[in-house]
N, C-alpha and C positions, 0 to 999 in steps of 0.2 A: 199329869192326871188326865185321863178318860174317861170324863161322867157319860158324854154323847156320841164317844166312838170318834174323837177326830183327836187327832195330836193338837199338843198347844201349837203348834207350828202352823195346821190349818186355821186354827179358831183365830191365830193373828192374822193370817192373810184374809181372812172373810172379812175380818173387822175393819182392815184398813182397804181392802176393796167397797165396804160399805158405805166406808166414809170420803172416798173420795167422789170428786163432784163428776156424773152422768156425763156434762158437759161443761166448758168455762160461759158461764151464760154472759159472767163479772168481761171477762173481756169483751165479748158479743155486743154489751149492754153498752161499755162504754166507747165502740168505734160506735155505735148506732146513734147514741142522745150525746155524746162527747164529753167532758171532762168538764161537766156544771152540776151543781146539784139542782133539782128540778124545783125543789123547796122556796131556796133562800135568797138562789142566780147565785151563790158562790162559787167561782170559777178556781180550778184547781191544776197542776202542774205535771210533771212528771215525777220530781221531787215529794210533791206530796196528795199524791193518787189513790193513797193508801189510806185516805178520810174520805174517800169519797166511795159508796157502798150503795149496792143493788138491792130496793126494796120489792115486792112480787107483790103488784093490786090485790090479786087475790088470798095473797097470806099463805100458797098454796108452793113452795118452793119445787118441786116437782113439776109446776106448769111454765114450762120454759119454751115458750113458743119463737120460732126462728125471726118473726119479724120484730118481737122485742112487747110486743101490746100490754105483755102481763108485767112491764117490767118499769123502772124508775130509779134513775139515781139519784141517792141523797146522800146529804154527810152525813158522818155519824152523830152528829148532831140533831138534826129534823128527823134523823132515821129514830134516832132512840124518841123522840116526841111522837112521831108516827103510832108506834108501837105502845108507848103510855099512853094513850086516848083512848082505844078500848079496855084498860086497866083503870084509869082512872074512872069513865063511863060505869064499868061493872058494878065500882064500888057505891059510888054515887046511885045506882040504881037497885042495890042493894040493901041502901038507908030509908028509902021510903016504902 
C-alpha cells in the first residue's frame, strides 16, 4: 500500500531509523558515573548491568550532553519511583 508515496519497505526503514538511538548515551553514561545506581548506591555487575538504567534530569531524552550533566543512573527500581512522583504529585494536586 501507497497512502504517502513510499513503499512499505521505505516506511520500515524510516521507522526503525527513528527509533534507533542518535547516540549510545546508556554506555556514555555508564563509563562516566560507573556501574552504581545514584539512587540507592546499589552497585551492579557485568552480569547484571541490564537493571541498571539512564534517567535524563531534564525528562528531555534528546538532551544528551557529552559531559553527561543531563544524565543519572538508576535501577529500574528508583528509576520507575522517579518517574511516579510527578504522577503521583499530579494526582494528588488534582484532588484539591
Amino acid at each position: 500500500m501507497k497512502e504517502s508515496g513510499k513503499s512499505v519497505q521505505e516506511i520500515v526503514r524510516e521507522l526503525k531509523e527513528a527509533g534507533a538511538p542518535r547516540n549510545d548515551y546508556r554506555e556514555q553514561s555508564l563509563k562516566i558515573y560507573g556501574l552504581i545506581c545514584a539512587k540507592c548506591a546499589r552497585e551492579f555487575d557485568h552480569k547484571d548491568r541490564h537493571l541498571l538504567t539512564v534517567h535524563h534530569k531534564d525528562g528531555n531524552h534528546n538532551n544528551n550532553p557529552p559531559d553527561g550533566s543531563n544524565w543519572e543512573n538508576l535501577c529500574v527500581y528508583c528509576h520507575d519511583e522517579e518517574h511516579s512522583k510527578g504522577i503521583l504529585g499530579d494526582y494528588l494536586s488534582e484532588g484539591k
